[in-house]
C-alpha positions in Angstrom: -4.9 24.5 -8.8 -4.7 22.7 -5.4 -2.0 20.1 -5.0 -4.1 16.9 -3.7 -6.3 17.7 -7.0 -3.2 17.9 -9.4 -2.1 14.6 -7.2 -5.5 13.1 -7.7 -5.5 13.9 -11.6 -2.1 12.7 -12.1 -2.9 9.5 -10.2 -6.2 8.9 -12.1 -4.7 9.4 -15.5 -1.8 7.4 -15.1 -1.6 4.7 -17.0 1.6 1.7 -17.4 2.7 3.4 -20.8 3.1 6.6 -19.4 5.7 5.0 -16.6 9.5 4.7 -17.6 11.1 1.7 -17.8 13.3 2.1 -14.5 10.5 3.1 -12.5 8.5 -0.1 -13.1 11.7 -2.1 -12.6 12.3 0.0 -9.1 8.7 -1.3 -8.5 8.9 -5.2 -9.1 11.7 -5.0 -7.0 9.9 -3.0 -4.2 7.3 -5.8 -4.7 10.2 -8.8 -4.1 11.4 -6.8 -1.3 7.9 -6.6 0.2 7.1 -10.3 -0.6 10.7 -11.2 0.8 10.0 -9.6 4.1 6.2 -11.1 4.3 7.5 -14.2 4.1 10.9 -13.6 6.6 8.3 -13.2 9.2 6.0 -15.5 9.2 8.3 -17.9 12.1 7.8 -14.6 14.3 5.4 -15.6 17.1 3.2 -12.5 16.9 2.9 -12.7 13.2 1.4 -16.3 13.9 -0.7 -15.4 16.9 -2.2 -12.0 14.2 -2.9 -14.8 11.6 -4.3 -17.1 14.1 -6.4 -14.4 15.1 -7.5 -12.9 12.0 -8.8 -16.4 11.3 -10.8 -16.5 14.4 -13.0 -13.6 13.9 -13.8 -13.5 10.0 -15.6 -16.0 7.7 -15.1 -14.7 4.3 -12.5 -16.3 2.0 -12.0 -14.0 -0.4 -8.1 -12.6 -0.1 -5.5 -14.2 0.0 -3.0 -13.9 3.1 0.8 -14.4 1.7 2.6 -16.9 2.9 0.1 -19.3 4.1 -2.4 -21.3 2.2 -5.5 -19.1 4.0 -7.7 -17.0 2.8 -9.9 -14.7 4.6 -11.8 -11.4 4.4 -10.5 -8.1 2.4 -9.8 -5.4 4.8 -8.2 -8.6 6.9 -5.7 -9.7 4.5 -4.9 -6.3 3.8 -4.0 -5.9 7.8 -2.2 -9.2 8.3 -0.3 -8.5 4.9 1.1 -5.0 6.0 1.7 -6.4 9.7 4.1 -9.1 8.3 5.3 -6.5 5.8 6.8 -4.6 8.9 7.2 -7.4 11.7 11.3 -7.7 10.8 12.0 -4.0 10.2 13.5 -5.0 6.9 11.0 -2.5 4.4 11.6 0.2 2.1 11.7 3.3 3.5 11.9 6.9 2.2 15.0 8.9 3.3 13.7 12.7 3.7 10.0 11.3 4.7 10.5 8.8 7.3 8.1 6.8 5.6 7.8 3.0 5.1 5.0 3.1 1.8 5.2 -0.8 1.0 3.1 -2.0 4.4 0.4 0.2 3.2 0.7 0.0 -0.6 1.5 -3.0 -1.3 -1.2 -5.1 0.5 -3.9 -2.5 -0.8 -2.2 -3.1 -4.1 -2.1 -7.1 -4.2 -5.8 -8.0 -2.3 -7.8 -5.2 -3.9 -6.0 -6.4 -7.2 -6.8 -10.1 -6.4 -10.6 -9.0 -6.0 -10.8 -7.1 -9.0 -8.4 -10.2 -10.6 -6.2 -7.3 -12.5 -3.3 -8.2 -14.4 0.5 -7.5 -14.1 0.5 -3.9 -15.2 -2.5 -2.8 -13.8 -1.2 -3.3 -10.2 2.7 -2.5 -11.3 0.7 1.2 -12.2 -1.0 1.2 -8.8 1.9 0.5 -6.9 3.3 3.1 -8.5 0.8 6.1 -8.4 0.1 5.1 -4.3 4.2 5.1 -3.3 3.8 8.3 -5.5 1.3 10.0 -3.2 2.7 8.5 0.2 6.0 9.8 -0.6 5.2 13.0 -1.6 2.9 13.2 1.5 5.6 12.1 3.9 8.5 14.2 2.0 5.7 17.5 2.7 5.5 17.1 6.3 9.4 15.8 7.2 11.0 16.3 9.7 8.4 17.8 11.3 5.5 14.8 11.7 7.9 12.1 13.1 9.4 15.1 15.4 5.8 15.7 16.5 5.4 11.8 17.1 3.8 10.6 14.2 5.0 7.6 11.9 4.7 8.1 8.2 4.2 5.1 7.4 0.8 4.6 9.3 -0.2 8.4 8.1 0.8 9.4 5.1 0.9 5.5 4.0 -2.8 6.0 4.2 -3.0 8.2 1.3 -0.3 6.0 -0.8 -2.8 2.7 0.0 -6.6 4.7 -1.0 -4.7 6.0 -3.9 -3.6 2.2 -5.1 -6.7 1.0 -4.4 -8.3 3.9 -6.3 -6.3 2.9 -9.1 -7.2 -0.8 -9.4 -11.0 1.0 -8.8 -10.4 2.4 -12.0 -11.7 5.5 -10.1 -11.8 8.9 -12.6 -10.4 12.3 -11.2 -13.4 13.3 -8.6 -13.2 9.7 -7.5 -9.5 9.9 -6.7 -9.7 13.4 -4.9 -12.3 11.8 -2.8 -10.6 9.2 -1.9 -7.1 10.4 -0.8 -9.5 13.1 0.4 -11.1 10.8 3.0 -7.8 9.4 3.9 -6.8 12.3 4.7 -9.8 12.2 7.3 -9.2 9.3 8.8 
């Protein structure tokens, strides 16, 4: 069996009972982290001028952007959510990947989560099945991708974020391959 499919199946199966105990405590704290760090950098100049500009060009209120009280499009919370993830260098990161997974997962996680208004443990169980994918995408191609001067994190986090948003999709297997498929195209 190929391994994006046996990825893809895993992923789409997955469900908040099948997840031990420390790994969904690993993840609310990867969630704290990633709030904490959203919020250390909201006083950084370019984080304000991204909001500021986000603001400018879209209409919808729909997602929320953290750490202010504004609201704005989907796809545009999600980028102004992982910018300030990453703006004070202080995110997770994966040791024999080079990746950073929470400035892709976790915005995919908490404004496609917000639209589809999941609970809790659905969006602990996404979190979980896209930093599952990114990792194991970054671990595959490491040392070699950052070497050949690529960043993980905006790569192989690609996967890790269509694979959370699959899962709060509730997308089915062929769904799932499709989409970490076409992240894998982009």
């Amino acid at each position: 069996m190929e391994y994006t499919k046996m990825l893809s199946d895993f992923c789409a199966k997955l469900t908040y009972n099948d997840i031990p105990e420390q790994v969904i405590h690993k993840a609310k704290l990867c969630l704290l982290d990633y709030i904490a760090n959203v919020y250390g950098s909201l006083e950084i100049e370019a984080v304000k001028h991204t909001i500021d500009f986000i603001m400018s060009i879209t209409g919808k209120n729909t997602s929320t952007i953290l750490g202010v009280k504004k609201k704005t499009d989907l796809l545009s919370a999600a980028f102004v959510n992982g910018t300030t993830a990453e703006a004070i260098e202080a995110q997770d990161g994966l040791r024999f990947g080079g990746n950073h997974p929470v400035c892709a997962v976790m915005p995919a996680a908490l404004t496609v989560g917000e639209k589809y208004k999941k609970d809790g443990k659905s969006i602990l169980t996404a979190i979980i099945a896209g930093y599952e994918v990114a990792n194991r995408a970054a671990a595959s191609v490491h040392p070699f991708h950052t070497l050949s001067g690529f960043l993980p994190t905006g790569t192989c986090g690609t996967f890790g974020a269509a694979t959370t948003a699959g899962k709060l999709m509730q997308l089915d297997e062929k769904g799932m391959l499709n989409a970490i498929g076409n992240a894998g195209d982009v």
